[in-house]
C-alpha positions, 0 to 999 in steps of 0.5 A: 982427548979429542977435537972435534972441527965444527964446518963453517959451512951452515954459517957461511950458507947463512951469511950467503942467503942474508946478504944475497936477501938483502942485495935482490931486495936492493936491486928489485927496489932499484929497478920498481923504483915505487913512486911513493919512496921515489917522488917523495923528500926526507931529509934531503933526499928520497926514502928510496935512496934513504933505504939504499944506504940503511942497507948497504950500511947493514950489509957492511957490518955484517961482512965486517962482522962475519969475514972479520971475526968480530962476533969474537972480539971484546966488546971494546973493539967490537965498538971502535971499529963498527962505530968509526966505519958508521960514523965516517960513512954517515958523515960522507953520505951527509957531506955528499948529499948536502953538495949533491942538493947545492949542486942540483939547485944551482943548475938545475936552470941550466941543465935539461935533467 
């Protein structure tokens, strides 16, 4: 019987081109910086910024999911480790930006930004 070895390549082209996607849209963002997604507020902070950490966040579960082999996992532990990565990243984002604001108000009197 034999075994036919299916190549890697088309996928690893795939997740190449998605991550690469997604990083000139993040860079090209960051460089435009659109005074609609800039100068506004939600939520503590700009949507910009909001759309900087969407992405990077989509990005890394989709490296975990590609270079981790996740797609193959029980859906068990598919969950216990994508959620606990989310959740701790959600919760330092929200720890960072809460004293990022304390902060900004309490010298913005005192240092020329």
């Amino acid at each position: 019987m034999a075994h036919t070895h299916e190549s890697n390549v088309k996928k690893i082209w795939m997740v190449f081109g998605l991550l690469s996607v997604v990083t000139i849209v993040e860079v090209a963002l960051g460089i435009i910086k659109p005074d609609l997604l800039h100068k506004t507020s939600f939520l503590g902070t700009s949507p910009l910024n909001w759309i900087f950490i969407i992405l990077t966040l989509f990005k890394a579960y989709y490296i975990a999911w590609s270079f981790m082999h996740l797609e193959g996992e029980k859906k068990w532990f598919r969950r216990a480790v994508v959620w606990t990565g989310i959740f701790l990243i959600c919760y330092l984002v929200t720890l960072l930006l809460i004293e990022g604001n304390y902060l900004f108000d309490t010298l913005a009197p005192l240092v020329r930004w």
